[in-house]
Residue, then its C-alpha position, 0 to 999 in steps of 0.5 A: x500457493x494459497x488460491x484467492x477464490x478460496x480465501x475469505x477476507x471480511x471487506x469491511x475488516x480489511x478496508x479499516x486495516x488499510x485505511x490504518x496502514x495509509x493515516x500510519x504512512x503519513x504519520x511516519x512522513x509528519x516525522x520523517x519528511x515526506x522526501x523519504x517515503x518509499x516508492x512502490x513502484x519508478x520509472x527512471x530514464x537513461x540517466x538515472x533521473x525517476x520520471x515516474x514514480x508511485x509512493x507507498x502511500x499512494x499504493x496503499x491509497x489506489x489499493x484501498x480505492x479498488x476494493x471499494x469501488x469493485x466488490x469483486x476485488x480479491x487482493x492477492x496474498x502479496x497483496x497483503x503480504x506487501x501491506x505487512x511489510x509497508x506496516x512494519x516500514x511505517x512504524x512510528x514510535 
């Protein structure tokens, strides 16, 4: 398991990635419809009903908004593992 002290990630490299990532989410919705966008992260009550949810974009968003406003944010590598995959999930041909 890789350390987060001990990798070193260029902020401003990192942040343009991101912001990357977020503009191609939400290129792939202008395509696709913003209905289907995934969502990180659900709540669903009994029923089955989601009466919480955050998108993918909104993930990728908070992510970016951490970094920023906390200079000693590390992001984990699933942090950055997660971002790939949300990469290759958002292709738009």
């Amino acid at each position: 398991m890789l350390d987060r002290q001990k990798v070193q990630i260029n902020r401003k490299v990192l942040l343009t990635k991101i912001k990357r990532l977020r503009d191609r989410i939400s290129s792939w919705c202008k395509t696709n419809g913003y209905e289907n966008m995934g969502n990180d992260k659900e709540h669903r009550s009994d029923d089955g009903e989601i009466i919480w949810k955050q998108s993918d974009w909104e993930y990728v968003d908070d992510t970016h908004k951490q970094i920023i406003n906390n200079k000693n944010y590390k992001p984990y590598p699933a942090t950055l593992k997660k971002m790939n995959k949300l990469w290759k999930k958002y292709n738009v041909h």
